[in-house]
C-alpha positions as a Markdown table, in Angstrom:
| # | Residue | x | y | z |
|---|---|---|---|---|
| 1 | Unk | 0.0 | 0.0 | 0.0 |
| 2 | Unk | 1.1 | 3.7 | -1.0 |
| 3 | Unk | -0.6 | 6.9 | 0.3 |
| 4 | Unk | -0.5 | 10.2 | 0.4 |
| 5 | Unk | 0.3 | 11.8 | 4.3 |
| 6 | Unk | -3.5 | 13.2 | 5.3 |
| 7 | Unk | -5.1 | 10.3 | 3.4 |
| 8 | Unk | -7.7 | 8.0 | 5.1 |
| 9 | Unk | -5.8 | 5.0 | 6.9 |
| 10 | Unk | -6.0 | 1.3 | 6.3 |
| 11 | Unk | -4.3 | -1.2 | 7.8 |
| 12 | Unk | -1.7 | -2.6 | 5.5 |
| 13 | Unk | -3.0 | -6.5 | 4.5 |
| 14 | Unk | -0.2 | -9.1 | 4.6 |
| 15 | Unk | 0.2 | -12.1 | 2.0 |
| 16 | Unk | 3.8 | -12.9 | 2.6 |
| 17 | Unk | 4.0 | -12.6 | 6.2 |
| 18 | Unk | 6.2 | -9.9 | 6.5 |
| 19 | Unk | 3.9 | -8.4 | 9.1 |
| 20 | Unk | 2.2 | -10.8 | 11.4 |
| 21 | Unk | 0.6 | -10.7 | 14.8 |
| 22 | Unk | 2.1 | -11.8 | 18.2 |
| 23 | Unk | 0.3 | -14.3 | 20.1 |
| 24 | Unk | -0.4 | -13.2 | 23.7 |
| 25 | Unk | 1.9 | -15.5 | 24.9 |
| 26 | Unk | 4.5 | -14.0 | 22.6 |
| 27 | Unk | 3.6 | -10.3 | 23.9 |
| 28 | Unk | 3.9 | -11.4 | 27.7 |
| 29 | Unk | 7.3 | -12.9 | 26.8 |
| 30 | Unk | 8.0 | -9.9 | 25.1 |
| 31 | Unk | 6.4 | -7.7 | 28.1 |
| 32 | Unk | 9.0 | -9.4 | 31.0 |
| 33 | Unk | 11.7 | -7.6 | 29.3 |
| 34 | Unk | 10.1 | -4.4 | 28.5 |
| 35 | Unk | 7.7 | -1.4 | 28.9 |
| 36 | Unk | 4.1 | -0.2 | 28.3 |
| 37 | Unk | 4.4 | 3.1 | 26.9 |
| 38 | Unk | 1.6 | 5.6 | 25.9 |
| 39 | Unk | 1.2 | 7.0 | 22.5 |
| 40 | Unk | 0.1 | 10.2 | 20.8 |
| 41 | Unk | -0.8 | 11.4 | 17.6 |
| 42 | Unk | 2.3 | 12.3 | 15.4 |
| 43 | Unk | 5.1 | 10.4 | 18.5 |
| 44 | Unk | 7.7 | 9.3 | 16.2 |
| 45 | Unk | 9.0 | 6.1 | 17.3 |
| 46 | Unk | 11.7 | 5.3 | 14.0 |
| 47 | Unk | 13.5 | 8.4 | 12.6 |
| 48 | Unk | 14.7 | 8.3 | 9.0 |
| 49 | Unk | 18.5 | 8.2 | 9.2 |
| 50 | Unk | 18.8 | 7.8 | 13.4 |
| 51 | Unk | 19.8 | 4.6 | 15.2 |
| 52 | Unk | 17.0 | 3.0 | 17.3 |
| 53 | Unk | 16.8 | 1.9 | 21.2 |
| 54 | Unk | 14.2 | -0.2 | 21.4 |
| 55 | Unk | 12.0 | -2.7 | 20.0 |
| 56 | Unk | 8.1 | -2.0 | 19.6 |
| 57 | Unk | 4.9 | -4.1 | 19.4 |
| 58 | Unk | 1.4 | -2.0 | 18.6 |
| 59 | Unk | -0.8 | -2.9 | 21.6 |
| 60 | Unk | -3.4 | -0.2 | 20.6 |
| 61 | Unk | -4.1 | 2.7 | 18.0 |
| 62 | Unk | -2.5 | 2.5 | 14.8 |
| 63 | Unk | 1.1 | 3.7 | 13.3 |
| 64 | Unk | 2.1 | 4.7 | 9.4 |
| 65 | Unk | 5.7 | 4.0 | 7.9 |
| 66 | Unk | 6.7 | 6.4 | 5.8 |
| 67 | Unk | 9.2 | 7.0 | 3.2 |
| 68 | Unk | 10.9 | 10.1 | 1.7 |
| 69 | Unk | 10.9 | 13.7 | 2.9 |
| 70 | Unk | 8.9 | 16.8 | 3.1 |
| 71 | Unk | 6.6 | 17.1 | 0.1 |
| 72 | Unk | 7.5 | 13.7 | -1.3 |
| 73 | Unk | 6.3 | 11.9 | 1.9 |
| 74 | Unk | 4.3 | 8.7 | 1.7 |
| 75 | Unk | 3.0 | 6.0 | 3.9 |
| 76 | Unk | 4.4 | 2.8 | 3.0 |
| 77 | Unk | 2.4 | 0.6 | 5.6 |
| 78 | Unk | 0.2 | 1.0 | 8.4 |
| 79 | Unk | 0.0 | -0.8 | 11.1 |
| 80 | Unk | -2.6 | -1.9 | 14.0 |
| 81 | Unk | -2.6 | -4.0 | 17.2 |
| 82 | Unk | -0.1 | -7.1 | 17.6 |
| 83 | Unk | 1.8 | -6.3 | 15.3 |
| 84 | Unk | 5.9 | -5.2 | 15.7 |
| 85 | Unk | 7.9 | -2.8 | 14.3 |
| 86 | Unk | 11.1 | -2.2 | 12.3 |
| 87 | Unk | 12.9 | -4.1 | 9.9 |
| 88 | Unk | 16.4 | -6.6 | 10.0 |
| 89 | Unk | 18.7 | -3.3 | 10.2 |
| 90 | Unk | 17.1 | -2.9 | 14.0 |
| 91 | Unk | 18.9 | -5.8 | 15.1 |
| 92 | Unk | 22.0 | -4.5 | 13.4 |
| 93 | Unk | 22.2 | -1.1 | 14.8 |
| 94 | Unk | 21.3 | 0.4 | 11.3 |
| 95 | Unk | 20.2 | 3.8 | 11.2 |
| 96 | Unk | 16.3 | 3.6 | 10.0 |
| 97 | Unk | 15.7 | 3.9 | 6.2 |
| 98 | Unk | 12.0 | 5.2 | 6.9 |
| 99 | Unk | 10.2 | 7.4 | 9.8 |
| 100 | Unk | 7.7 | 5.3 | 11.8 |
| 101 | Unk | 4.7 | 7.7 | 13.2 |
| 102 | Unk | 1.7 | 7.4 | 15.7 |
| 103 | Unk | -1.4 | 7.8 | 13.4 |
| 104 | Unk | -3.7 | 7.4 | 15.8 |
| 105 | Unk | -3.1 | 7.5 | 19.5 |
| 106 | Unk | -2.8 | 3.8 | 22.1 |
| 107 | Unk | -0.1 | 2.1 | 23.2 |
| 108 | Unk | 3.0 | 0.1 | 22.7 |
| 109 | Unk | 5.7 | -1.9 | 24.2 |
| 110 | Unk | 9.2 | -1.2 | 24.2 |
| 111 | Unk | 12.1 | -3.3 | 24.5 |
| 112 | Unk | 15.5 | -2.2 | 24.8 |
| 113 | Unk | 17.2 | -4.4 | 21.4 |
| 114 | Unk | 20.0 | -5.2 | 24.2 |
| 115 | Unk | 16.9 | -7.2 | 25.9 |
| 116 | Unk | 15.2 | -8.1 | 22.6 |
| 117 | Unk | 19.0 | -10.1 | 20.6 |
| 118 | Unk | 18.9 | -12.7 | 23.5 |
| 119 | Unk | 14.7 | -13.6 | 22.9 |
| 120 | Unk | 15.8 | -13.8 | 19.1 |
| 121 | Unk | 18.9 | -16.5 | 20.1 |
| 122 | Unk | 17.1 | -18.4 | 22.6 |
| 123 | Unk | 13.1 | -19.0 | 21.6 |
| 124 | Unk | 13.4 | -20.7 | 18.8 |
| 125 | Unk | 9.6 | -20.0 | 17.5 |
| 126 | Unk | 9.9 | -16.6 | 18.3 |
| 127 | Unk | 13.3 | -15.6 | 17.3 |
| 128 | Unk | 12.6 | -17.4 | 13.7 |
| 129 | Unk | 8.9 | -15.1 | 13.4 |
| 130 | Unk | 10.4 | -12.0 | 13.8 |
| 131 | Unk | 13.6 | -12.8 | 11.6 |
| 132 | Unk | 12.1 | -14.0 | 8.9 |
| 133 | Unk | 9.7 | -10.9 | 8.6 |
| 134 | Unk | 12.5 | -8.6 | 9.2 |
| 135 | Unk | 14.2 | -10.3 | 6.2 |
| 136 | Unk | 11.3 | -9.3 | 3.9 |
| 137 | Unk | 10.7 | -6.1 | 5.1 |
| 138 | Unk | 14.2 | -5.4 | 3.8 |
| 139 | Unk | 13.1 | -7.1 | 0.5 |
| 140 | Unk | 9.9 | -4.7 | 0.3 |
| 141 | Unk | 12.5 | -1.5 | 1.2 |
| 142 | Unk | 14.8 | -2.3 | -1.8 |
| 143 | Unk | 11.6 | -3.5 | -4.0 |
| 144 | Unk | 9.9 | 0.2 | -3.3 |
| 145 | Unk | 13.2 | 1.8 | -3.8 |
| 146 | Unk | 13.7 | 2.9 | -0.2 |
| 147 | Unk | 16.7 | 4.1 | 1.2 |
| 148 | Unk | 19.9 | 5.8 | 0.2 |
| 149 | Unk | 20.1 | 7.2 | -3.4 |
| 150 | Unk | 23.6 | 6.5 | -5.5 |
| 151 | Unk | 23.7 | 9.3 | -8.4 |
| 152 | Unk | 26.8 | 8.7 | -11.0 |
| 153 | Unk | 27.4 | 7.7 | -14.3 |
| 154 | Unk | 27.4 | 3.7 | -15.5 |
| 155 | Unk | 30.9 | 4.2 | -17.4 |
| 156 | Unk | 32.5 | 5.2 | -14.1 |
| 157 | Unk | 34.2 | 2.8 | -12.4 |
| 158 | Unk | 33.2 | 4.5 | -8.9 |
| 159 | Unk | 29.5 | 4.2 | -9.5 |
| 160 | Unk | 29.7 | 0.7 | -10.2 |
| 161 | Unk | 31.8 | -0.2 | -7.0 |
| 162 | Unk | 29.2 | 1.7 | -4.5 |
| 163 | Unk | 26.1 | 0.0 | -6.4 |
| 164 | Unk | 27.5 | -3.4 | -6.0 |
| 165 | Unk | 28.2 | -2.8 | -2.4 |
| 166 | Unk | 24.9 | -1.6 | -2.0 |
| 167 | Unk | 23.5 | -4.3 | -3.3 |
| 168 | Unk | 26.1 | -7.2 | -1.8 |
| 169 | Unk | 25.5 | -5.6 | 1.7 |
| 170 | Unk | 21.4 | -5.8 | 0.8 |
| 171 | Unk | 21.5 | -1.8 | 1.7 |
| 172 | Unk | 17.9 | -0.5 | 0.5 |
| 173 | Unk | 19.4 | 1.8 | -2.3 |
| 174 | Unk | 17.9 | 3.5 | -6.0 |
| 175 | Unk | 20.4 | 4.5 | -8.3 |
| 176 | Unk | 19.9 | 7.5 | -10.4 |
| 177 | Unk | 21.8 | 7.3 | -14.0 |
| 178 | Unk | 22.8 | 11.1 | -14.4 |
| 179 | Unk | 22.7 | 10.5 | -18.6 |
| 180 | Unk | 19.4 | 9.2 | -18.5 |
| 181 | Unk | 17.5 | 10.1 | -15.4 |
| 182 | Unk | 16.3 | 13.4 | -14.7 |
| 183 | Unk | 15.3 | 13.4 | -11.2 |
| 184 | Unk | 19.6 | 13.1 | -10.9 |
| 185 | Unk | 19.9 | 16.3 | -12.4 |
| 186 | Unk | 17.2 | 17.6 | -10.0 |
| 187 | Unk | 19.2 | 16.1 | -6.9 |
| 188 | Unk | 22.6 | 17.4 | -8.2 |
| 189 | Unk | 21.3 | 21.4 | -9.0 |
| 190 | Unk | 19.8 | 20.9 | -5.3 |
| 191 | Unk | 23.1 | 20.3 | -4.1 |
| 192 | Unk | 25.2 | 23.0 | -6.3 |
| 193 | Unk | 27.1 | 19.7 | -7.9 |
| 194 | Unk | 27.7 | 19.4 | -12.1 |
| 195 | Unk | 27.5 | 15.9 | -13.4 |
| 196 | Unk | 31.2 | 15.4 | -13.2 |
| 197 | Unk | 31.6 | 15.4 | -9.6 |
| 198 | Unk | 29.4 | 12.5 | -9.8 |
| 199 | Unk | 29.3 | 9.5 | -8.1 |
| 200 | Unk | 27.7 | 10.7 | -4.8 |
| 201 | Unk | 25.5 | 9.3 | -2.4 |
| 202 | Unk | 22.5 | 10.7 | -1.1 |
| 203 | Unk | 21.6 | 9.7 | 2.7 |
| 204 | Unk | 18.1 | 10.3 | 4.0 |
| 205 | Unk | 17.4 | 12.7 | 1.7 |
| 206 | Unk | 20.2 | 15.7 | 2.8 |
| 207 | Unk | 23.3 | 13.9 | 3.5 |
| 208 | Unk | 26.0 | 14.2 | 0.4 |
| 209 | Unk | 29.0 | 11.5 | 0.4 |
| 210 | Unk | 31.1 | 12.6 | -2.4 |
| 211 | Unk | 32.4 | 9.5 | -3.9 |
| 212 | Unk | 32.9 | 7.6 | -0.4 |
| 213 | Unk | 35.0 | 4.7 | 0.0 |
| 214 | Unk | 32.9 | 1.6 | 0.9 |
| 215 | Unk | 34.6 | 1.8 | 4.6 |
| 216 | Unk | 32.8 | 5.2 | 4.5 |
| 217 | Unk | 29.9 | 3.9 | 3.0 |
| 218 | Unk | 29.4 | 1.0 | 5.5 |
| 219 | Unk | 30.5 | 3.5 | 8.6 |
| 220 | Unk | 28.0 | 5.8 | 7.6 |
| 221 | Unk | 25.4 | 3.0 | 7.2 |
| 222 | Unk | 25.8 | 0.9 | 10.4 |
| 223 | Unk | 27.7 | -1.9 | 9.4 |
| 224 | Unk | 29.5 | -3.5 | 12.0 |
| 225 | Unk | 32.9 | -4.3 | 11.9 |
| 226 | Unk | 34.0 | -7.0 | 13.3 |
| 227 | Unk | 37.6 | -7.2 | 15.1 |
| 228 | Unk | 40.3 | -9.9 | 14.3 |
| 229 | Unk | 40.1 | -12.4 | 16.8 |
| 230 | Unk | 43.5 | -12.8 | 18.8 |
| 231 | Unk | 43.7 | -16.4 | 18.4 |
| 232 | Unk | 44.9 | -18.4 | 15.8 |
| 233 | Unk | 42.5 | -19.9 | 13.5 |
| 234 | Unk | 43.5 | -23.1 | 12.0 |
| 235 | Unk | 41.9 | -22.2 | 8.3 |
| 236 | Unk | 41.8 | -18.3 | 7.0 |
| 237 | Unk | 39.1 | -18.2 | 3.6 |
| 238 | Unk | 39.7 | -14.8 | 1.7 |
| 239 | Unk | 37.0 | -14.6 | 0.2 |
| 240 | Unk | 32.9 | -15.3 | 1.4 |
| 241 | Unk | 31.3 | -16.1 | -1.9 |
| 242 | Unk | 29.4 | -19.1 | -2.4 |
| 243 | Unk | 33.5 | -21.1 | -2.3 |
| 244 | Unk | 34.2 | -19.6 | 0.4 |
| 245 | Unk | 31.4 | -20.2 | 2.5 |
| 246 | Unk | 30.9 | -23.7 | 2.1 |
| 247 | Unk | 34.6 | -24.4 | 2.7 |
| 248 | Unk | 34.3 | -22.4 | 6.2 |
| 249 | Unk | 30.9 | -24.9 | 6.5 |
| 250 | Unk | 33.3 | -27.6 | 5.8 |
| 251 | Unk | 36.2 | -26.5 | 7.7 |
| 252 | Unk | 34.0 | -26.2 | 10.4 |
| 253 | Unk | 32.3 | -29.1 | 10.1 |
| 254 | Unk | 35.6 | -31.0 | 10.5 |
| 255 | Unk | 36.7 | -29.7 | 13.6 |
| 256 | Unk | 38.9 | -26.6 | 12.4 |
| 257 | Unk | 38.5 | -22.9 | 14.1 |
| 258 | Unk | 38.0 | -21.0 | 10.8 |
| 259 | Unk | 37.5 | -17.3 | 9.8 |
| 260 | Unk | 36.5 | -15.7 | 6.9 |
| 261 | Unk | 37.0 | -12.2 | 5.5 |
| 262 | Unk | 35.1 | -10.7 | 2.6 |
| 263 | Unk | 36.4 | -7.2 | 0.7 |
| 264 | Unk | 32.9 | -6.4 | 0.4 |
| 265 | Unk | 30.4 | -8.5 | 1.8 |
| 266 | Unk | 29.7 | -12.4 | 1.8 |
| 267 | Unk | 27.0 | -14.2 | -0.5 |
| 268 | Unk | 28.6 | -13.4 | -3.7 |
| 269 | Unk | 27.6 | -11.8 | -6.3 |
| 270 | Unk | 24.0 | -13.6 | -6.0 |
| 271 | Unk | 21.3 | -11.2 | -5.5 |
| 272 | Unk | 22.3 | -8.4 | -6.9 |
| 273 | Unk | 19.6 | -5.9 | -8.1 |
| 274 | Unk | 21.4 | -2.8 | -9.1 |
| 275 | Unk | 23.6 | -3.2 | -11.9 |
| 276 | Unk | 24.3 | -0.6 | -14.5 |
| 277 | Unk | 23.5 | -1.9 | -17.9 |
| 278 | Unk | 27.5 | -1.0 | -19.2 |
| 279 | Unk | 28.8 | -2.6 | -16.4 |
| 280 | Unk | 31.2 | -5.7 | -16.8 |
């Protein structure tokens, strides 16, 4: 569903489970580790391009997610009673991609994510409901286009390195072809930039990275890094493509402490959605 801001609201249907509702059993789980809040009209609970703190399920009244900014606002999804919030960058420490807003007044009940990770390791039925609608709520984000924008050329080099780390890293992205798409020209004279400065990256709709290394790119974004473990492992993959993974699985499998480390993310190049049509 995609409305206007001011437009009646209905509660966003959901054929592929990406937004189901807690049992009560779930909620009281849910409810020993956190906090009945109050809501009012227009309380913003997610905030396009801020980290979040906590973990919410609708008990009453309704809330709208919306994407964009100022006059190019629109609720994505609405959202009544039972049902939780936010999408797999929550449990990542991901800034949020959209704002999430009270539409009409109740409650909710918030759980610090430092509470929420263990619930998601340790109850099994739980743990796997909210994943796997987290997983396609970032599915829907990159459908609808959601996210950062990536504004460059597909004959540079640079544009084509940030949209395949957008897309290896599953980072809700559009890109915007400056030779063929006008809303990039639009974007650029906003920011005072010519074409040739080009590639740049747009974050929540008034943050400019010129060019940004993917280090940048994935600081800016939330991606953890993790640290090098001091011990030794007995098997180092370079490399987490398909390869590499299932020799780690195998290592593994056989007894070995392994590690793995990836230049840009692991998976491989499967499921990658924005490729430039020049590109190699």
């Amino acid at each position: 569903m995609t409305a206007r801001v001011g437009q009646p609201l209905l509660e966003t249907p959901d054929p592929d489970g990406a937004f189901p509702r807690l049992t009560d059993e779930q909620i009281k789980t849910l409810a020993r580790l956190g906090s009945v809040r109050p809501t009012r009209v227009g309380d913003r609970l997610y905030e396009q391009g801020a980290p979040a703190g906590d973990f919410y399920v609708v008990l009453a009244g309704m809330v709208a997610v919306v994407e964009g900014l100022g006059a190019r606002q629109r609720i994505e999804q609405v959202h009544g009673p039972r049902r939780f919030l936010g999408e797999v960058g929550l449990l990542e420490g991901q800034p949020a991609f959209v704002d999430v807003i009270v539409a009409q007044p109740g409650e909710v009940l918030a759980v610090p994510l430092d509470s929420l990770r263990p619930v998601v390791l340790g109850n099994p039925a739980l743990g796997e409901e909210i994943l796997r609608a987290y997983l396609i709520r970032r599915s829907l984000l990159i459908g609808h286009g959601a996210g950062l924008r990536i504004i460059g050329s597909c004959f540079s080099p640079d544009t084509r390195r940030l949209l395949e780390f957008a897309a290896r890293n599953r980072l809700p992205h559009r890109y915007l072809d400056v030779e063929k798409d006008a809303s990039a020209e639009t974007l650029l004279t906003r920011f005072g930039l010519p074409p040739d400065e080009t590639p740049v990256v747009v974050l929540h709709g008034a943050d400019l990275l010129r060019n940004p290394s993917n280090a940048e790119l994935a600081s800016r974004m939330g991606l953890r890094r993790l640290e090098p473990q001091p011990d030794v492992s007995d098997l180092l993959v370079i490399g987490a493509g398909p390869a590499g993974l299932a020799t780690v699985v195998y290592g593994a499998s056989d007894g070995l402490t392994v590690a793995a480390v990836d230049g840009t993310a692991t998976g491989g190049q499967a499921g990658t959605t924005s490729k430039c049509p020049f590109s190699n």
